[in-house]
C-alpha positions in Angstrom: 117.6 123.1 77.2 119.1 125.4 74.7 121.1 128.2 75.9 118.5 131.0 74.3 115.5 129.3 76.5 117.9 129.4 79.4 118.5 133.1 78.5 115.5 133.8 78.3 114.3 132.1 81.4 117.0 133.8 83.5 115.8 137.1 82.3 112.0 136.3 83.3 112.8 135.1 86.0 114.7 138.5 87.6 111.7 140.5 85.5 109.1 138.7 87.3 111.2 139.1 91.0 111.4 142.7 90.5 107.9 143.3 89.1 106.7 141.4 92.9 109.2 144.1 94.6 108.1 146.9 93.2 104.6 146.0 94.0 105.7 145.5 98.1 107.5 148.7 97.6 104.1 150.3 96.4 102.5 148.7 99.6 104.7 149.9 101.9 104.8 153.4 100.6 100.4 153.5 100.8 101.0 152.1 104.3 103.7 154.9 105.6 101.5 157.4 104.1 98.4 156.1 105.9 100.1 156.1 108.7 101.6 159.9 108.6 97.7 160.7 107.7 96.3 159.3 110.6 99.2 160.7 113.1 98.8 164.1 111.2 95.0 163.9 112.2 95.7 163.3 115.7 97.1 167.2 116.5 94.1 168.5 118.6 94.0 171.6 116.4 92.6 169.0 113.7 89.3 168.2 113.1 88.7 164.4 113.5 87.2 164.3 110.2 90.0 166.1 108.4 91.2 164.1 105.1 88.5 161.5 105.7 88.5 161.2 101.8 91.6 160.8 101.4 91.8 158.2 103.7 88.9 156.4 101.9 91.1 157.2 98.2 94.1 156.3 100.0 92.4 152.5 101.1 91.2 151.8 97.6 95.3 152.7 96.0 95.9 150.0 98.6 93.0 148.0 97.6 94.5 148.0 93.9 97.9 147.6 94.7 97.2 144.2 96.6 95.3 143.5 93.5 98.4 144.0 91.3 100.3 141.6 93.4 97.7 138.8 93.2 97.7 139.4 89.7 101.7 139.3 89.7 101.7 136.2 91.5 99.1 134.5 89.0 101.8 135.7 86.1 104.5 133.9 88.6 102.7 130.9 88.4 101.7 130.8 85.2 105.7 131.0 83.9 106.5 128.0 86.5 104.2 126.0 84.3 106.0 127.3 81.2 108.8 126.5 82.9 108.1 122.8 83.5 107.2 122.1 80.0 110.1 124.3 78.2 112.5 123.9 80.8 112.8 120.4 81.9 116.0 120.3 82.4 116.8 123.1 84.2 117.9 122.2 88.0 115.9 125.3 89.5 113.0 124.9 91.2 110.0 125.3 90.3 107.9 128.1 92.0 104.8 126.4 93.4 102.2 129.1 94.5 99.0 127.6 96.5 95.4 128.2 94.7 94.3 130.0 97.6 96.6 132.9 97.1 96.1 133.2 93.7 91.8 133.4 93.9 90.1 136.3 93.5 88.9 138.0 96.0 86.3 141.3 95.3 87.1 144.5 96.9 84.6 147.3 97.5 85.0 150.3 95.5 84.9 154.0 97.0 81.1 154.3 96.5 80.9 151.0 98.5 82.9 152.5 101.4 81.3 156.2 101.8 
């Protein structure tokens, strides 16, 4: 493979890597939050029903940010096959992501879940 492919490959390939850990990083954050929300809401002086919105807002962020790593992962695979093709003779390889975590799956919007 020409040294410009291989450039270019190396480059999509850390792209790609840190595109998938920022969207982890964006889970973990909506799941520390949640977390701090619901052990806020459990002071006695707090109405049970305090932030209930939020918590519903909150869900769907999460919602749409497992939805960007799906998607992520779909852009993963689809540079693997790229790479077969344009890359043949690289030694790497190949990411091989199973169909089933790569399907769409429908998530219920706010109105869905008040």
């Amino acid at each position: 493979m020409s040294s410009m492919i291989y450039t270019d490959a190396l480059k999509l390939k850390k792209l790609v890597r840190e595109a998938e850990a920022l969207s982890d990083e964006a889970m973990l954050a909506c799941a520390k939050l949640k977390q701090a929300m619901l052990k806020a809401r459990q002071n006695p002086d707090v109405p049970v029903d305090t932030g209930q919105r939020a918590i519903l807002r909150l869900t769907q962020a999460e919602q749409q940010a497992m939805s960007m790593s799906t998607n992520l992962l779909r852009v993963h695979d689809e540079l693997s096959k790229v790479a077969r093709v344009h890359a043949v003779d690289d030694a790497g390889i190949p990411t091989d992501v199973p169909a089933a975590a790569i399907q769409s799956a429908s998530a219920p919007t706010l109105e869905e879940i008040a």
